[in-house]
Every structure is written in structure tokens, then in C-alpha cells.
SETI-700618 format. One record per residue (C-alpha): residue in three letters; x, y, z. Coordinates in steps of 0.2 Angstrom, whole numbers, plus 5000, padded with zeros to 4 digits. Layout:
<rs>
ALAXYZ
...
</rs>
This chain:
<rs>
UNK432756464782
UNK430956384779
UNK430156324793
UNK429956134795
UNK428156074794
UNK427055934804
UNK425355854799
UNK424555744812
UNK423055624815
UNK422255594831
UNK420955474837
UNK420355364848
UNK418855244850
UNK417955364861
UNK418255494850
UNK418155614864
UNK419755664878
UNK420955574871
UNK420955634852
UNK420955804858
UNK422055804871
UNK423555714859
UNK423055874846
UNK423356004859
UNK424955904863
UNK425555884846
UNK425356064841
UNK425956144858
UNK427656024857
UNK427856044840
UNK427756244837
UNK428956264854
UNK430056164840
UNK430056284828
UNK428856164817
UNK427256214808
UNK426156124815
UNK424056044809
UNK423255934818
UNK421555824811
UNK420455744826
UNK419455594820
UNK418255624834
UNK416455624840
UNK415955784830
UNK416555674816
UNK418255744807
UNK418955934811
UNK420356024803
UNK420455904788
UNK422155904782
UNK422455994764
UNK423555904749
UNK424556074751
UNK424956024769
UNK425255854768
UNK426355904753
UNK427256014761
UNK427555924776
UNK429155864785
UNK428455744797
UNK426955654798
UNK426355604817
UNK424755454818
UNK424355464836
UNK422955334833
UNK421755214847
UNK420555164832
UNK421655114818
UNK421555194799
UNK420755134784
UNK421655094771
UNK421055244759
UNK421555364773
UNK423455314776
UNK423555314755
UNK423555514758
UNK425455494768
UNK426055384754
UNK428055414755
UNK427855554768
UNK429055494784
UNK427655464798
UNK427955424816
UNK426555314819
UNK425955264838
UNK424855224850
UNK423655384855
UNK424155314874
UNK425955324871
UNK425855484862
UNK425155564879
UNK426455474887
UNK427755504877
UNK427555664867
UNK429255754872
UNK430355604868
UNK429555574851
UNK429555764845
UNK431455764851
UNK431655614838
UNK430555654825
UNK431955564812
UNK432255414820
UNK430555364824
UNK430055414807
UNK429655274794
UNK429555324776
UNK427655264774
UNK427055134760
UNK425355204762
UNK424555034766
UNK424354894779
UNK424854774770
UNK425854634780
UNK427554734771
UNK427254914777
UNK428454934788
UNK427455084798
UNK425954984801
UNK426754804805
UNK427954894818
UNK426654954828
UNK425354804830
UNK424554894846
UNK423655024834
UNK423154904819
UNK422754734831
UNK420954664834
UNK420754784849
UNK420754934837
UNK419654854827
UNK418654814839
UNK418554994847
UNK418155064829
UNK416654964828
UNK416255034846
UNK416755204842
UNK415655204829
UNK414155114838
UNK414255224853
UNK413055384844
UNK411755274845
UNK411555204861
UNK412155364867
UNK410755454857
UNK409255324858
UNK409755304875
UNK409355474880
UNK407955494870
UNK407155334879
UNK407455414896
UNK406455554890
UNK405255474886
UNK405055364901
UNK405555534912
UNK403955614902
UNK403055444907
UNK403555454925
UNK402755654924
UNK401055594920
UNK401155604901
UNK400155464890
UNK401355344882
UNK400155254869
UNK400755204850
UNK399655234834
UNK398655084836
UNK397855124853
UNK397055304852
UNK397555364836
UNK398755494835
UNK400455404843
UNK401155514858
UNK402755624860
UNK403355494874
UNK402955354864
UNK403655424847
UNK405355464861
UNK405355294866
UNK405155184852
UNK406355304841
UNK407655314855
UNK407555104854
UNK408155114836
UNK409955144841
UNK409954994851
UNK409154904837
UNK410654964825
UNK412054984839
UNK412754804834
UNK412454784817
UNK413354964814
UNK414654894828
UNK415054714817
UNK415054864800
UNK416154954805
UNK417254824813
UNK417354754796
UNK417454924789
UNK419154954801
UNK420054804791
UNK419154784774
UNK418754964771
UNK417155024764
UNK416654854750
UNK416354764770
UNK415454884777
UNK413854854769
UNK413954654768
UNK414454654787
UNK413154784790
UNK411654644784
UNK412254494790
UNK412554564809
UNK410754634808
UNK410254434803
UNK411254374815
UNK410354484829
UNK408454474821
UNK407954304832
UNK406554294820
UNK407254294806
UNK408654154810
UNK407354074821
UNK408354034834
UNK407754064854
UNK408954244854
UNK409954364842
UNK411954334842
UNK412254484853
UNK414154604851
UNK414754424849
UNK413954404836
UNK414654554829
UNK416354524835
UNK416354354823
UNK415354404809
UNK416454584809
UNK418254504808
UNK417554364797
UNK416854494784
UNK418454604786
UNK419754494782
UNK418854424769
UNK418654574760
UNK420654644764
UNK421054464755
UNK419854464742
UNK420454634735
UNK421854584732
UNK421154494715
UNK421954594702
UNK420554584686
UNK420754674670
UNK420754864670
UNK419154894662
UNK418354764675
UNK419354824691
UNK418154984695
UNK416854864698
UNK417554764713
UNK417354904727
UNK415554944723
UNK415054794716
UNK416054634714
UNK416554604732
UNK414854684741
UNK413754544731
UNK415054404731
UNK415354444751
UNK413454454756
UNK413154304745
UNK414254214754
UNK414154274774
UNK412254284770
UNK412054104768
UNK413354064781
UNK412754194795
UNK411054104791
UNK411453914794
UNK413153934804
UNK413754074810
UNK412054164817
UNK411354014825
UNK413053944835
UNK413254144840
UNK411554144846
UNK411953994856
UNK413354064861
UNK412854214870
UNK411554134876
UNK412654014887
UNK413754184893
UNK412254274896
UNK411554114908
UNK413454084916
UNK413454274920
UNK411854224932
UNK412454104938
UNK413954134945
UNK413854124963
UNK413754294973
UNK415354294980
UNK416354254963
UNK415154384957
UNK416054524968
UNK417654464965
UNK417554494949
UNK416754654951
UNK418054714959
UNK419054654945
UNK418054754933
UNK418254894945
UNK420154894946
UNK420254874929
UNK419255044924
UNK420355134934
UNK422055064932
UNK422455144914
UNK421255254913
UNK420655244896
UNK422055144891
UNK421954944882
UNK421554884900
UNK420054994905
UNK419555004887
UNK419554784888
UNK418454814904
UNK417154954898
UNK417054864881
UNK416454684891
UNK415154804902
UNK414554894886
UNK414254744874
UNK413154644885
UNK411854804885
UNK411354754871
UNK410754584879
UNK409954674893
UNK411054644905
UNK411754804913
UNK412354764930
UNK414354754925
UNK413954904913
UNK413255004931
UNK415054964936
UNK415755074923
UNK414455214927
UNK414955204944
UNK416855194943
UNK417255294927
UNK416955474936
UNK417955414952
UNK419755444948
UNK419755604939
UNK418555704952
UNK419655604968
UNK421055684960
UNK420455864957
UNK419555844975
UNK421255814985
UNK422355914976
UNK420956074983
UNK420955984999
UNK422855945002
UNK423556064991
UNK425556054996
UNK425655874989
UNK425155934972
UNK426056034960
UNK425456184952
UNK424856164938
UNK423956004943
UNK423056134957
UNK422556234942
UNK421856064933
UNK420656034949
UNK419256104943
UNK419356074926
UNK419755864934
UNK418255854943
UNK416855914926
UNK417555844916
UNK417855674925
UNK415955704931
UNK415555664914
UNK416255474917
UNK417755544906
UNK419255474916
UNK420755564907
UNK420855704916
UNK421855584929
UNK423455534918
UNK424455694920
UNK424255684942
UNK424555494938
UNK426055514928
UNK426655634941
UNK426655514955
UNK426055334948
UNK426355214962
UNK425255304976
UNK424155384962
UNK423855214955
UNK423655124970
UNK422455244977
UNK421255214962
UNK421555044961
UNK420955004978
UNK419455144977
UNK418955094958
UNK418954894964
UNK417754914981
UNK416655054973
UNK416654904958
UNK416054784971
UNK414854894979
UNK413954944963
UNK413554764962
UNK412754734977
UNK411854884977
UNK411154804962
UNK411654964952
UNK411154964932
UNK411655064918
UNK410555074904
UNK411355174892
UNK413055284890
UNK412455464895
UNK413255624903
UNK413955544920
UNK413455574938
UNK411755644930
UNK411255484924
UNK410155424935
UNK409055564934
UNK408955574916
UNK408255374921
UNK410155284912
UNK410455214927
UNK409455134942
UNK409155134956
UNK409455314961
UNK410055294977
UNK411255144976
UNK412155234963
UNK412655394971
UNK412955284986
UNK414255184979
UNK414955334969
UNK414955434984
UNK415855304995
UNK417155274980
UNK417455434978
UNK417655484996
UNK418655324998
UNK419955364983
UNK420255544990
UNK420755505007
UNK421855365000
UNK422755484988
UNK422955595001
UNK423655465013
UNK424655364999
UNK425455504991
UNK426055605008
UNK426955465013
UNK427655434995
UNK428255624997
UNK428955595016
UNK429955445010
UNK430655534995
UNK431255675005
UNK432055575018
UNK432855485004
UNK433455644998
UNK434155695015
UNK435055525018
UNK435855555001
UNK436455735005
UNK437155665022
</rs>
């Protein structure tokens, strides 16, 4: 009897814990099955394993665990394949139950997303706004993350003593200068290539280039002569704007000898021509204004109402854990970066390694209320989740989600809070609790204070929440057995 086969796609808008982790959980379920399992990650290395013709062919099921959504070119490869297509979050959750059920949560796929593809209209949580959205984070991120850490080394080289002079002022530019100025590049590009690739996430690749040029417009105050750039709301507009236009003006049949000119030529000029002049006398200016209000209300707002909504901010990050909540949280902290504001952003450095390194911390400390195999994750918990990679916590989460989610919940909101009184600021995405010595956030001692207290904070509350979820769970047992 021939073996049943599997292909699958993971990704998610990180491109880092979660992609990886469906993978493994894909290909571990499904060979235990019997099934022939390959797996392609869309991650931060970019994409891995590339699925063949041959397997796609050959395949019985195909599995879409996706947080960033797909471009239209990339579902045509399942054309009338059966997929099962879900949330990457749901996928974690609920791998067991889907690979039990591979028929009947199968569709036969159309190949497109298209409002009468079954596959894609049934699951709206994966091809909404917020995946767009996140693929136009997803693909930002690189470059903050890159020019970020190449203007702390600059400035670290700075701090050391090293000259920091450009071309103009001694001659030959420095190395801390080149470090600095080139590491600002990924800040200048982070939002154009954001609004891109949110277009590019509905529109596919003809809006990639138009939205590309009229976000950057948007965001050069110079050019558009307005007082400031239109900021990641800028991006957000001109993005979805440029998107659906493109999804809807592709679908203008011409005459076949004429049709190979639309992707590549056709709707790039006609769509630049159009959101050129309108980013110029509409949509850049009223954007610009725009932003500029949120970024004035954002100081305003009185101190008190500030920390409640810190603490918001804080419960948020740690309540899903990489989930649509905390990825709404992280994604309002991120985009205002790029205005210079970086107070709620220091929220998400502070919170974001909580949760994970509590968890590994108290099942070492308190080892009886844990599992085993959550004893043997500890370790691996704790650095990884130092790296502000909050995954790690689902499966201690999902073991015991009430005590577990209260316990981060209250930590993740006061450490939230604390951050911002301390006046903690995060600069740029880096490599977690290290960041503040690479220079990404300031200053060095409110951060690890307020990490410290958070973190100290959500272990003994996991350890006090959770031994009396066990006590009450046993003496419901023994009342039972009576």
C-alpha cells in the first residue's frame, strides 16, 4: 500500500518561533500518522525546503498554517490539491485534532483569493487586514532590525572614544560614522518597504513598486512640503489603497497578445500615475496631519491615563503570546518608532521576555507543579524568551491557562506600567535583555529594573496561582471519588 503524502506551508509575520515551531509540529504529527510528510517555512532566513512540483503533485493533503497570508502566485501552485488551511495560532493549538481530520477540514482549493475560493474566504483570520498588515511588518522588520544594530555600534564605538565625523568634515568619513549613517537607511526604507509589501500581500507583485514610491513621498516631508512624513499610517493607507486597487484592476481582461504587458507594465504605470498624484495632493498631506495629531495626543495624555494604558499595552503582550492580540499591541509600539517615539515600544522590550523565562524560572524552582516535559523545556524557555521571543510560553500555557494566563497577565501589565515611568525607550528591535547594552534601549538601569521586578513578579505568581489551581483540582477529584 503507497504511503499518503503531506506538503505544508508555515509562516507568520515574525517569521521566526512560530513558523518553525508549526513545521516541527506538522511533520512530527503527521509522520506518527503514517503520512509523508514536507514542510516549507516562509521565515526570516527567507524561504527553506521549497516545495518541488513532484511533491505537491504527489501529495494527499495540503496544510497552510499561515499568520502572513499568501500571495496569489503562491496559492496557484495547490490549484485542485485538498488543503486545510488555518491560522498558524490555531495550527499550534490545534494540530492533533486537524491531523485526525485531514478530510474534513480539507477544501479542494481554487488556487486563488478571489471572493469565491472557498478555502481562503472560510478562513478570513489568515487573509484579513491584520495579515496584511503583519506582512508588511514582517517584511520591514530586517531593516530596523539591521540598521538598528548597526547604529548602536556606531554610537557604542562613539561612546569608546572613536571619531564619528562624515566626508565633509576631515576628509575620509569614519567607520562610526559610515555605521551610523548606513544603519539610518533601514529606518529611512522600514516604512516605504512596510506600505510595499502591504500592497504586495493583496495586489501581489504589479503594487509592490507603485506602493513602494508613493509611501516613500508620503514620508519625505520635503518633498510633499508638509511640516512631517505620514509615518506607518501613512503606510497602513497608501498600502491597502495601492493593494486593492491593483487586486481589482487585474482583473481587466485585454486581448492575449496585450495581456503580458499588465503585470509589468500596464498597472505599475497606470497605478503610480494615479497614487502618485493623489499621495501628492491628498493622501500624503491629510496622513501627515494625521500622525501628527496622534503623535501630539500621545503627549499629552495625562500621566495617569498614560499608565493605565500602559498597563494595557502590557497585558496585552502577554496575554496571547504572539497571538492577533499581542501582535495588535507590538504592532502599535513598533510603528510609532519610526516617528521617534519609543516609550510604548520600551513596553515591548521590557514585557516581551517576561512570560517565557517566568515560566522556565518556576518550573526549576517548583518543579512538582510542572510536568515533565515542560521541566525539560525550562532551559530551552528562558533563552529563547531572553531573546523577547514570547512562544516558548504556549505549551505551559495551554497546560494550565487560567493560573498561567493570569499570572502573566498581571506581571506583563505592572512591568507595562513600570517601564513607563522609569521612562524606558526602545530604539530598535534587537536581541532581547542585551539591548540595552548594544545601546537599543535606554536607560540601562530602568530597563532591567522593570524587567527584573516583572519577571520576579510573574514567577512567584505562577508559582502561587498555579499550586492553588492543583490543590482545588485535586480536592475536586477526591470530592468526586467520595
Amino acid at each position: 500500500m503507497t504511503s499518503k503524502s503531506i506538503v505544508a506551508v508555515t509562516n507568520c509575520p515574525a517569521g521566526i518561533a512560530h513558523t518553525y515551531m508549526v513545521a516541527e509540529a506538522i511533520q512530527q504529527k503527521g509522520e506518527a500518522r503514517g503520512y509523508t510528510v514536507h514542510v516549507e517555512t516562509q521565515g526570516a532566513s527567507g524561504v527553506e525546503n521549497v516545495l518541488t512540483i513532484a511533491q505537491i503533485r504527489e501529495a494527499d493533503y495540503v496544510i497552510l498554517a499561515l499568520g502572513k497570508g499568501m500571495t496569489d502566485d503562491d496559492r496557484k501552485r495547490f490549484a485542485g490539491k485538498k488543503v486545510v488551511e488555518v491560522s498558524v495560532s490555531r495550527a499550534i493549538k490545534d494540530m492533533d485534532e486537524i491531523m485526525a481530520d485531514l478530510e474534513g477540514h480539507s477544501k479542494r482549493f481554487a488556487g486563488s483569493t478571489s471572493d469565491d475560493d472557498p478555502v481562503s474566504s472560510s478562513a478570513g483570520s489568515v487573509t484579513g487586514i491584520m495579515s496584511y498588515l503583519m506582512a508588511g511588518v514582517s517584511a520591514a522588520l530586517p531593516f530596523v532590525i539591521g540598521g538598528g544594530m548597526l547604529m548602536a555600534f556606531g554610537s557604542i564605538l562613539a561612546q569608546f572614544g572613536a571619531p564619528s565625523v562624515g566626508p565633509g568634515e576631515g576628509g575620509i568619513a569614519s567607520f562610526a560614522w559610515v555605521l551610523s549613517n548606513v544603519g539610518s537607511l533601514g529606518f529611512t526604507f522600514m516604512i516605504p518597504i512596510m506600505g510595499a509589501y502591504i500592497a504586495n500581500a493583496i495586489g501581489d507583485k504589479p503594487a509592490l513598486a507603485p506602493a513602494f514610491i508613493c509611501t516613500y513621498l508620503a514620508n519625505n516631508a520635503e518633498l510633499l512640503g508638509t511640516e512631517t512624513g505620514a509615518g506607518f499610517l501613512g503606510s497602513i493607507a497608501i498600502g491597502l489603497s495601492v493593494g486593492y486597487f491593483v487586486k481589482a484592476f487585474r482583473k481587466i481582461k485585454l486581448p492575449k497578445n496585450l495581456q503580458s504587458l499588465m503585470g509589468f507594465f500596464v498597472i505599475p504605470v497606470v497605478t503610480l500615475f494615479v497614487f502618485g498624484l493623489l499621495t501628492y495632493y491628498v493622501l500624503g498631506p491629510v496622513m501627515a496631519w494625521l500622525m501628527s495629531a496622534l503623535i501630539s495626543m500621545l503627549g499629552a495624555i495625562p500621566s495617569e491615563l498614560k499608565l493605565v494604558a500602559a498597563f494595557l499595552v502590557g497585558c496585552m503582550l502577554a496575554f496571547d503570546l504572539g497571538g492577533p492580540v499581542n501582535k495588535a499591541a507590538w504592532f502599535f509600539s513598533f510603528s510609532l518608532v519610526a516617528s521617534g517615539v519609543y516609550d510604548w515600544y520600551g513596553i515591548v522590550g521590557v514585557v516581551g521576555c517576561i512570560p517565557p523565562m517566568a515560566c522556565g524560572i518556576a518550573s526549576l524552582i517548583r518543579p512538582q507543579l510542572f510536568s515533565e516535559g515542560e521541566r525539560d523545556a525550562a532551559i530551552p524557555a528562558i533563552i529563547v524568551g531572553s531573546t523577547c521571543t514570547s512562544e516558548p510560553a504556549i505549551p505551559y500555557v495551554m497546560a494550565a491557562p487560567i493560573p498561567m494566563m493570569a499570572a502573566n497577565l498581571l506581571a506583563g501589565g505592572i512591568a507595562g506600567v513600570l517601564s513607563m515611568l522609569l521612562g524606558v525607550q526602545r530604539l530598535a528591535p534587537g536581541i532581547g535583555v542585551l539591548d540595552p547594552v548594544l545601546g537599543l534601549i535606554t536607560p540601562i538601569p530602568s530597563y532591567y529594573i522593570a524587567f527584573g521586578i516583572g519577571l520576579v513578579l510573574n514567577v512567584v505568581l505562577i508559582v502561587v496561582f498555579k499550586s492553588s489551581w492543583i490543590k482545588r483540582r485535586e480536592a475536586k477529584a477526591a470530592s468526586k471519588a467520595q
